[in-house]
C-alpha positions in Angstrom: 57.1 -61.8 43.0 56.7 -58.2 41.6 55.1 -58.8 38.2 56.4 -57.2 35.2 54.5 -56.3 31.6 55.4 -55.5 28.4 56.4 -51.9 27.9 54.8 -52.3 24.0 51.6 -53.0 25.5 51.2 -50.1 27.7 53.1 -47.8 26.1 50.9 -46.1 24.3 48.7 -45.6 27.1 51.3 -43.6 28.9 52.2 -41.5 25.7 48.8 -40.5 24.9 47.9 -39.6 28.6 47.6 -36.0 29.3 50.4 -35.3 31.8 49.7 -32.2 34.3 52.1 -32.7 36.0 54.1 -30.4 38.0 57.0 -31.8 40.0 60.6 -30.5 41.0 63.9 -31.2 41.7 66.5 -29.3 43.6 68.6 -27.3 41.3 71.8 -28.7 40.8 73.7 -26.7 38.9 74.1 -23.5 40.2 77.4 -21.9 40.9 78.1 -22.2 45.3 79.3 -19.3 47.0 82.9 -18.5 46.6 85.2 -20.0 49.5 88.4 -21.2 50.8 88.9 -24.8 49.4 86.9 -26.9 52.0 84.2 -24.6 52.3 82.6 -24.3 49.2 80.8 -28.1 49.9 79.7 -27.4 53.1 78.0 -24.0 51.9 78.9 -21.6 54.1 79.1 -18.2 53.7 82.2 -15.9 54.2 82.5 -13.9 56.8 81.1 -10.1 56.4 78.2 -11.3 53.8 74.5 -10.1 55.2 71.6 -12.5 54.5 68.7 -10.3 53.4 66.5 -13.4 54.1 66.1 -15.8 56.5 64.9 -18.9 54.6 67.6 -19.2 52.2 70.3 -21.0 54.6 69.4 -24.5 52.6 69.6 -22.8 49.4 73.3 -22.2 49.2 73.7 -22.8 45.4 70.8 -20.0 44.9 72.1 -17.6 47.5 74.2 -15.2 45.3 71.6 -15.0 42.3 68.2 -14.5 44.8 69.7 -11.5 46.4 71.3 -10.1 43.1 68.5 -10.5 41.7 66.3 -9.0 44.0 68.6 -6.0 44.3 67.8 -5.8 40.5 64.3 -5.5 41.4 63.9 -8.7 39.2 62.3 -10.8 41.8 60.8 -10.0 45.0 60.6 -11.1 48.9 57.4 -12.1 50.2 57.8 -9.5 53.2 59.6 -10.3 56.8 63.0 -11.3 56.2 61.2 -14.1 54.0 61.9 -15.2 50.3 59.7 -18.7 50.0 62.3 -20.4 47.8 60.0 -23.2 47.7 57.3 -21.6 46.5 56.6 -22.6 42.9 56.5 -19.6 39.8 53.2 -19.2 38.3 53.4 -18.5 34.4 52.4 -14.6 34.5 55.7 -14.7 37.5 58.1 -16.1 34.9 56.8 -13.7 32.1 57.3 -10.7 34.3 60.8 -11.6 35.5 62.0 -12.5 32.3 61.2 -9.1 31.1 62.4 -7.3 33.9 65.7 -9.1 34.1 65.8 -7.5 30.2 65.3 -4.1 31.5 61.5 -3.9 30.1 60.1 -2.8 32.9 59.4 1.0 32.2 58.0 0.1 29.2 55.7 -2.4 30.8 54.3 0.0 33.2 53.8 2.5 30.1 51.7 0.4 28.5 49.5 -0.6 31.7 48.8 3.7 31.6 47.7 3.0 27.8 45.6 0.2 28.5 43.6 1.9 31.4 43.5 4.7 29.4 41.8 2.9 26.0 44.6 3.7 24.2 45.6 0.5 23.9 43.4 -3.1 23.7 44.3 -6.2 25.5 42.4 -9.5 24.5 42.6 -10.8 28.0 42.2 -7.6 30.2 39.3 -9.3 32.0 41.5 -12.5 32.8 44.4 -9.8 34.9 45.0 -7.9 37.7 45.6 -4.3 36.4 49.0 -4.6 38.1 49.8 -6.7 34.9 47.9 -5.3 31.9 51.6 -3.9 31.0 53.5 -6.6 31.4 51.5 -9.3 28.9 50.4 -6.5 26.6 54.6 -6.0 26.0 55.1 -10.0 26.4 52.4 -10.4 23.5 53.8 -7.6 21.5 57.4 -9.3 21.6 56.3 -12.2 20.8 57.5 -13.8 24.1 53.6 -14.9 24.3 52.0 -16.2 20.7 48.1 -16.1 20.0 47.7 -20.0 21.5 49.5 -19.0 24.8 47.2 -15.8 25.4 44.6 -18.2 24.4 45.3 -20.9 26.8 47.1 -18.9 29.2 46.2 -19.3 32.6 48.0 -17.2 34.5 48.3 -18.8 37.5 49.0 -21.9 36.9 53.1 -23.2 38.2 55.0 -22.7 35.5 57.0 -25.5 33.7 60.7 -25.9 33.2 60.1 -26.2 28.9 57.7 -23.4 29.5 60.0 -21.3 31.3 63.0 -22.2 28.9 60.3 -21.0 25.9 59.6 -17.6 27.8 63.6 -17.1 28.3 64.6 -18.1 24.3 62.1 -15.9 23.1 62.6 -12.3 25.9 66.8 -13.4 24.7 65.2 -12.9 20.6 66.1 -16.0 19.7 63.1 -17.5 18.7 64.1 -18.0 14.9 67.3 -20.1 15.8 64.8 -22.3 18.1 62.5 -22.5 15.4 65.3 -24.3 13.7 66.3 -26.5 16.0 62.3 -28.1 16.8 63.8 -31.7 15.2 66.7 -31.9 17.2 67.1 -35.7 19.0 67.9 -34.3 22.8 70.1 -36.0 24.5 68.2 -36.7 28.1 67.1 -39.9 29.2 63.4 -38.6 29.3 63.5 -36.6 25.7 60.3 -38.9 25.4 58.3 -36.4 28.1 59.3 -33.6 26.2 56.4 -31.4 24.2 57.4 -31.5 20.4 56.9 -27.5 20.4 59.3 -27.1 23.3 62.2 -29.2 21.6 64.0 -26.0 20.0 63.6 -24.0 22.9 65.4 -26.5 25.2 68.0 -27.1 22.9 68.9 -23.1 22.7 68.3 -23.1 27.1 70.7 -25.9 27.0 73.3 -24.4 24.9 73.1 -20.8 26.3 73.4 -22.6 30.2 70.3 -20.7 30.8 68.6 -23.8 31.9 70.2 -27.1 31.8 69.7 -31.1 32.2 70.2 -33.0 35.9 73.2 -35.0 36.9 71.4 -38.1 35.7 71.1 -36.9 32.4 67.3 -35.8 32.6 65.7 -32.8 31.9 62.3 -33.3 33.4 60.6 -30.8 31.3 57.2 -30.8 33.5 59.0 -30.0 37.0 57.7 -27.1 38.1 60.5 -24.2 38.8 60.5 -23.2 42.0 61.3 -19.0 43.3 64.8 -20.0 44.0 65.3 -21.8 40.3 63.7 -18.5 38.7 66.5 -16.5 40.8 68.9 -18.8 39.2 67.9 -18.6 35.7 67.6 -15.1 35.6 70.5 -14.1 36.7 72.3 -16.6 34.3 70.1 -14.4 31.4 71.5 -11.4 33.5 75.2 -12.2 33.3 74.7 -12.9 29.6 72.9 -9.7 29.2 75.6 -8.0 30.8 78.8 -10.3 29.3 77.7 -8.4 26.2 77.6 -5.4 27.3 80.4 -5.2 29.3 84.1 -3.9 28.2 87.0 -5.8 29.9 90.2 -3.9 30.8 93.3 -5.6 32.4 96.6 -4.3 34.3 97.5 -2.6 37.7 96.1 -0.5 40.1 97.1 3.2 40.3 95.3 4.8 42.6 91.9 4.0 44.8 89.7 7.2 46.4 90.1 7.3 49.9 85.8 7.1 49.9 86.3 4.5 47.6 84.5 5.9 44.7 86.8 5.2 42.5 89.8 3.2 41.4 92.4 4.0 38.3 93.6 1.4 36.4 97.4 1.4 34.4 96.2 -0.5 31.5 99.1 -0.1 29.2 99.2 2.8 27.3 97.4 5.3 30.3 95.5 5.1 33.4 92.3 4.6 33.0 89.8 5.8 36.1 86.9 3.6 36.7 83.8 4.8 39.4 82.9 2.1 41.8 79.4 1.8 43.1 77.5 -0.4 45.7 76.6 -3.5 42.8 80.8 -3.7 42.3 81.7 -7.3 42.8 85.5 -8.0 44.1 87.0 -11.3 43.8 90.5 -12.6 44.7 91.7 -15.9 43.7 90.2 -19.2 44.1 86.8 -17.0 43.8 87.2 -16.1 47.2 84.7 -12.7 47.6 86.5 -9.5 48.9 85.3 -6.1 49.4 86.7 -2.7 47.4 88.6 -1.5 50.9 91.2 -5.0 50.2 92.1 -4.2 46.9 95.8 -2.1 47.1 98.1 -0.2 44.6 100.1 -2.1 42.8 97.3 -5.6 42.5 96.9 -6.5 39.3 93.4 -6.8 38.4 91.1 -7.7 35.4 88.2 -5.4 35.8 84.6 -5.1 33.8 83.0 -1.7 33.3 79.6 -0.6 31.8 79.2 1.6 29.4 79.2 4.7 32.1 82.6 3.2 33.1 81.2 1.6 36.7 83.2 -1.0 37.4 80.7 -4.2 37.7 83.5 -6.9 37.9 86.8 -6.8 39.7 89.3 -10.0 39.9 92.3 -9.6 41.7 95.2 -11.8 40.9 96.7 -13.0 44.2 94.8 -14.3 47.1 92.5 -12.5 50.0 93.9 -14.4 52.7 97.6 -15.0 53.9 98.6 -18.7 54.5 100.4 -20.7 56.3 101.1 -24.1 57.2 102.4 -26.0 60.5 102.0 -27.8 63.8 99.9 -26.4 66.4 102.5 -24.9 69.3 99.9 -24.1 72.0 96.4 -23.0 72.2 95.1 -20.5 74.9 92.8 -22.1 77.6 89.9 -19.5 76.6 90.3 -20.0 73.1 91.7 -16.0 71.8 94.2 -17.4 70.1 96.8 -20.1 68.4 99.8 -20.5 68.1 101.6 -22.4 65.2 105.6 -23.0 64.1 105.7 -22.0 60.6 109.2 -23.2 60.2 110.9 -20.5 60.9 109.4 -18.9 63.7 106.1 -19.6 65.8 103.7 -17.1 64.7 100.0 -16.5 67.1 96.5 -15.7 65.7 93.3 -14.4 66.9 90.6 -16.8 67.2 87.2 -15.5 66.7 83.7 -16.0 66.6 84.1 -16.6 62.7 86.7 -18.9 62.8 85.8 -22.3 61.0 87.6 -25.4 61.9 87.3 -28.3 59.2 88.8 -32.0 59.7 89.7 -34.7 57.2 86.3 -35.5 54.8 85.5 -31.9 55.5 84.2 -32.6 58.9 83.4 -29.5 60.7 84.8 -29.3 64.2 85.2 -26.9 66.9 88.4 -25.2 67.9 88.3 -27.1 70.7 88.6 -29.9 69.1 92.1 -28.8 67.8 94.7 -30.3 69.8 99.1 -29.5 70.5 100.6 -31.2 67.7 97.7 -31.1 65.1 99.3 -30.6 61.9 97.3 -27.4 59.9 96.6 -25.0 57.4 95.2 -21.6 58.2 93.7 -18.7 56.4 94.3 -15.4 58.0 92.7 -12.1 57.5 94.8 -8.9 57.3 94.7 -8.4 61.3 95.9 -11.7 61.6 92.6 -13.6 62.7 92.0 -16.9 61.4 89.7 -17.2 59.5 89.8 -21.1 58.5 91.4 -23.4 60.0 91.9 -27.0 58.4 93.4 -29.4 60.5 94.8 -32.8 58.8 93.6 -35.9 60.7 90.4 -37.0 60.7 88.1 -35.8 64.4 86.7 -39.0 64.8 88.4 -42.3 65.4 87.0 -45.2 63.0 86.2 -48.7 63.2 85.5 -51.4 60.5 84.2 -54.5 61.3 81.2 -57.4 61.9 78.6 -56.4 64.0 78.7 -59.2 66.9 75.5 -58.0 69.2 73.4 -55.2 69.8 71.9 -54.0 73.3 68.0 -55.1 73.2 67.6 -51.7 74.2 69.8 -50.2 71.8 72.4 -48.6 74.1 75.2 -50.0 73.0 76.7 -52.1 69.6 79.8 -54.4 70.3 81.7 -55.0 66.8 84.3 -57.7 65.8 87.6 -54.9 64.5 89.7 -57.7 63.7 91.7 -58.5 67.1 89.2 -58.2 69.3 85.3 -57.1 70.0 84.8 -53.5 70.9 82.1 -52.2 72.5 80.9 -48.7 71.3 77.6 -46.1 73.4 74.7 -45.5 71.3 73.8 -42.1 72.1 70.3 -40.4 70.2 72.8 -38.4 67.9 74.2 -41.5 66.7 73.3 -41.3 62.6 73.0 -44.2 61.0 73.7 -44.7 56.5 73.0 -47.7 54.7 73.8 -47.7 50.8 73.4 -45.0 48.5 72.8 -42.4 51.8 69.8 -44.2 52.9 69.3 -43.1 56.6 68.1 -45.5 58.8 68.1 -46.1 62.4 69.8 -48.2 65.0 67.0 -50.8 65.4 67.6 -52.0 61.4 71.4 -52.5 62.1 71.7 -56.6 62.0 74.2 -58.8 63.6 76.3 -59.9 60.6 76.2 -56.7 59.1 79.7 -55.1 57.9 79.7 -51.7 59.3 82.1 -48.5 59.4 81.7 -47.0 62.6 82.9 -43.5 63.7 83.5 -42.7 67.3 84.3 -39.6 69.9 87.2 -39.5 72.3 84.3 -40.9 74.8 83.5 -43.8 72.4 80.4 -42.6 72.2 79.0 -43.6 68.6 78.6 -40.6 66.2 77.6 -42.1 62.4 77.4 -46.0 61.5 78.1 -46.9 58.1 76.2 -50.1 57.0 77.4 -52.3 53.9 74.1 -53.1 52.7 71.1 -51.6 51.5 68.1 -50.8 54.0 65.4 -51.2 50.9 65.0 -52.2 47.2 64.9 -49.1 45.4 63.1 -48.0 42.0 63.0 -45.2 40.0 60.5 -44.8 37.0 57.2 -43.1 36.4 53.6 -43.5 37.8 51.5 -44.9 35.6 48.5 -46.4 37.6 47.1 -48.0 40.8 44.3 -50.6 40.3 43.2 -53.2 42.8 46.1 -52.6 45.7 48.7 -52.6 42.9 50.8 -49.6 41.5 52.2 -49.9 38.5 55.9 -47.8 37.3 57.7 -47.5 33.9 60.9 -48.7 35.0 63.6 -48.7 32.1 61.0 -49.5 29.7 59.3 -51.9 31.7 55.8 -51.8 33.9 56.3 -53.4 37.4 53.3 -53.9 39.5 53.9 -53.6 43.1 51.7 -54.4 46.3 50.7 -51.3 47.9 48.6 -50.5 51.1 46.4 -47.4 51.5 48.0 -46.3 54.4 51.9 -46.3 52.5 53.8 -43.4 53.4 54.4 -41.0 50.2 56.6 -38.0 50.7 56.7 -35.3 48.6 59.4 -32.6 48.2 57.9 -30.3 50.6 55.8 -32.5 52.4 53.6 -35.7 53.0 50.6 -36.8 51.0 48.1 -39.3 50.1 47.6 -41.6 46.9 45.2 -39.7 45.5 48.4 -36.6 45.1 49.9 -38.5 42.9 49.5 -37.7 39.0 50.3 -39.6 35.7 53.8 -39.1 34.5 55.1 -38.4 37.9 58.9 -39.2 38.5 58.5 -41.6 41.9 61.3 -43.5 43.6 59.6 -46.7 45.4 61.2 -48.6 48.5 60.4 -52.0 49.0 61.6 -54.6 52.0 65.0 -56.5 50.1 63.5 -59.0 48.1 59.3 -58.4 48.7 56.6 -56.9 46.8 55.1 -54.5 49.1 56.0 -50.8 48.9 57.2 -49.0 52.3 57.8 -45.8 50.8 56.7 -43.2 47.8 59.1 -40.2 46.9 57.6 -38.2 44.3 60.1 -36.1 42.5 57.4 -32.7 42.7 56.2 -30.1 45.6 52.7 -31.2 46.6 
C-alpha cells in the first residue's frame, strides 16, 4: 500500500527549502491564429501566410506574436530559418526585450557609448558583455532592476515566470500600484510557491493579461518562460502599448490607391485619408486574416491609426470568403474541381493544393475522401476556389462494444457491437487512448475492456478508445527520494511510492535521470492500477 504522512509534519520542511527550480508549461493562453470555424483548433494557418521559421509549426498559439515581434526587432531568430521556441529566456533576455518592446532601445545603445567612454559608471560592468552595458545601466536607472537585483543578478540564469512578471510591471511604470497590492491573497492553487516580494507584481500581470494563471488555476511562479512565452508576453505589453496610443475611426471606405498606399475613410462628417504600410493588419469577420488588396469601396470598416495616421488595425465588417451550403453533385476524377447544388442552381469550384477538407469532430480528411451526396459547407475565395471544405458526417465508421479476443500477434481485435462479433485489422497506425488521453498501445488492450473503436472503409482499425485508465495517476510536488521511495505533496498530503533506479522520467523536452529532479518540482507520477511502484515521472520543466 502506498504510505501516506502527515502534511503538518513535513510541511515545514518543504516551505523552508530553497526551491531553484525552473520548470515550464506550455502556454495556454495565447490567442490561435485567425480561421474559418473548424480551423482555429487544429492550428493551421491560412493560406498566403509565410512562416519566417521553421520550428514554430507546434507553436500555433505563439505564431502571430514571435513573428510580430521579431519584425519589431523585439526578439530575435537564432539564424537559419530557426527560432528555438523551446529554448528558455535568461534574466538579462527578458530585461532587454522588455525594454525594447517599450521603444528604449536607442537610448540603451546611448548609454553603452557613455559607459565605454567613462562617462557613465556601471557597478557590474565586469559581470557583462559590452553588448549590454546599455541595456542594464537604463533597466537600473528605471528602476526596472533595484540595488538587490544588480546585486544578485546573474545574468544568465533562465528567468522565472514572477521574475519576468516583476521586469514587465515595473518597464509598464507601475511599480507603485504593485507595491500596493504585495498583501493580496492570490487566487491560484499554488499561491503557497509564490515569493512574498513577487505577490504585487503578479497580481498587476494578472490583471493587465500580461501574464496570466493555467487552466487548472495555477500560476507556477518558478516555471521558467520559454522564447516562444517571451514572444507572447511581449507582444501582449505591445498591444497595450499601442491600445493607448492608438486613435480609432469607424465608417466606409471611399477610396483605396491603386499601389495600395493608402485608403480614405468616410467617417461622418469628411473623408479622412489614412497611409497603409507593410505592419497594416486586415481582418474580416470571424477574425479571419485578409490582406489590403480584399478590402473594396463601399466595406465598412473600423480602422486604428497612429499618430502619423498609418493605419495599424483594419476590421472589415462582412466576411473574406463567400459561402455556401449543399450536397455534393459530382467530383472530377483528377480532383480540379466540385460541384455542389446550392438550391437553386449547381454551382463548380476549383480544388487546389490549399484546399482543407474537415469531417465531423474536426477530423481532417482528404478530398478524396469526399463522396456524391456528402452534405457540405464550403468557403470560397474570390476566384471561386475552395478554400475549406467541411463535410457533415463523420470519415470513419464507429463501433462501441466489449472486446471479445485479440490476435496473440496483435493483427487483429474481434469486438462484441451488440448483434454480433466484428472483427476489425490492426494496422501499425492504429492509435490507441485510454482515459484522460493516455496513449497506450495495442498489447494493453484487455478482453473485457469497453472500447470505442473507429474504422476505414477497409475495416482497417484507425484509433481505439478504451473505457478505463492505463495507470493511477498523481500530481503534486517532489519533495524527496530516500531508501527506493519518492515522496509527493499530493493535496496536502506526502505519499511515498516505490521507485526503481532505472524509472523512466520525461521531461518537457526530453528524458532524464533521478538526480534532474529538484525540490519543489511539479511531477505527475504513473503507477500500475492499484500498486505502489512508479512506471513513469513527468516533470512539469525543460531539463
Amino acid at each position: 500500500m502506498k504510505k501516506i504522512v502527515s502534511f503538518v509534519l513535513v510541511m515545514t520542511f518543504v516551505i523552508t527549502t530553497s526551491f531553484s527550480v525552473s520548470f515550464a508549461d506550455p502556454w495556454k493562453h495565447g490567442s490561435g491564429k485567425k480561421l474559418p470555424p473548424g480551423l482555429k483548433k487544429k492550428g493551421h494557418l491560412p493560406p498566403g501566410i509565410a512562416k519566417k521559421f521553421n520550428d514554430i509549426d507546434d507553436y500555433v498559439w505563439a505564431e502571430d506574436a514571435i513573428e510580430k515581434m521579431v519584425e519589431k526587432g523585439v526578439i530575435k531568430g537564432i539564424g537559419e530559418g530557426l527560432f528555438a521556441p523551446k529554448r528558455e529566456v535568461t534574466k538579462l533576455e527578458a530585461i532587454v526585450m522588455a525594454l525594447r518592446v517599450m521603444g528604449e532601445e536607442d537610448e540603451a545603445r546611448e548609454y553603452q557609448v557613455k559607459i565605454k567612454q567613462g562617462k557613465r559608471k556601471l557597478e557590474i560592468k565586469d559581470r557583462l558583455q559590452e553588448w549590454a552595458y546599455g541595456y542594464v545601466a537604463l533597466a537600473e536607472e528605471k528602476g526596472i532592476l533595484d540595488e538587490a537585483d544588480i546585486l544578485y543578478f546573474k545574468l544568465n540564469e533562465p528567468a522565472k515566470r514572477h521574475e519576468v512578471a516583476k521586469y514587465i510591471v515595473r518597464a509598464l511604470g507601475y511599480e507603485d500600484e504593485a507595491q500596493d497590492h504585495m498583501d493580496e491573497d492570490l487566487d491560484y492553487k499554488d499561491a503557497s510557491f509564490i515569493p512574498q516580494g513577487s505577490v504585487g507584481y503578479i497580481y498587476i500581470a494578472n490583471k493587465e493579461k500580461i501574464i496570466q494563471g493555467y487552466e487548472d488555476e495555477t500560476f507556477r511562479p518558478l516555471n521558467t518562460v520559454t522564447r516562444a512565452e517571451m514572444a507572447v508576453m511581449v507582444d501582449r505589453v505591445d498591444d497595450e502599448i499601442d491600445e493607448d496610443e492608438l486613435k480609432e475611426y469607424e465608417g466606409e471606405v471611399e477610396d483605396i490607391d491603386n499601389d495600395y498606399d493608402w485608403i480614405k475613410i468616410d467617417i461622418g462628417s469628411r473623408d479622412k485619408k489614412f497611409d497603409i504600410t507593410s505592419k497594416t493588419e486586415v481582418v474580416f469577420e470571424d477574425d479571419i486574416e485578409g490582406d489590403i488588396e480584399d478590402i473594396e469601396v463601399g466595406d465598412e470598416v473600423q480602422i486604428k491609426v497612429d499618430e502619423d495616421d498609418e493605419a495599424i488595425y483594419i476590421e472589415v465588417d462582412r466576411e473574406l470568403y463567400d459561402e455556401y451550403e449543399g450536397e455534393v453533385e459530382d467530383i472530377d476524377n483528377d480532383y480540379d474541381w466540385i460541384e455542389i447544388d446550392i438550391g437553386s442552381k449547381d454551382k463548380k469550384f476549383d480544388i487546389t493544393s490549399k484546399t482543407e477538407v474537415v469531417f465531423e469532430d474536426d477530423i481532417e480528411g482528404d478530398i478524396e475522401d469526399i463522396e456524391v451526396g456528402d452534405e457540405v459547407q464550403i468557403k470560397v475565395d474570390e476566384d471561386d476556389e475552395a478554400i475549406y471544405i467541411e463535410v457533415d458526417r463523420e470519415l470513419y465508421d464507429e463501433y462501441e462494444g466489449e472486446v471479445e479476443d485479440i490476435d496473440n500477434d496483435y493483427d487483429w481485435i474481434e469486438i462484441d457491437i451488440g448483434s454480433k462479433d466484428k472483427k476489425f485489422d490492426i494496422t501499425s497506425k492504429t492509435e490507441v487512448v485510454f482515459e484522460d488521453d493516455i496513449e497506450g498501445d495495442i498489447e494493453d488492450i484487455e478482453v473485457g475492456d469497453e472500447v470505442q473503436i473507429k474504422v476505414n472503409e477497409d475495416d482497417e482499425v484507425i484509433h481505439i478508445e478504451v473505457d478505463r485508465e492505463l495507470y493511477d495517476e498523481y500530481k503534486g510536488f517532489f519533495i524527496e527520494i530516500d531508501d527506493e521511495e519518492m515522496s509527493i505533496l499530493v493535496s496536502q498530503k506526502i505519499i511515498k511510492f516505490e521507485i526503481d533506479s532505472d524509472v523512466k522520467i520525461k521531461f518537457k523536452n526530453k528524458e532524464g535521470d533521478l538526480e534532474d529532479l529538484i525540490v519543489g518540482d511539479v511531477v505527475k507520477v504513473f503507477t500500475e492500477r492499484d500498486e505502489d511502484e512508479i512506471m513513469l515521472i513527468e516533470v512539469d520543466r525543460n531539463l
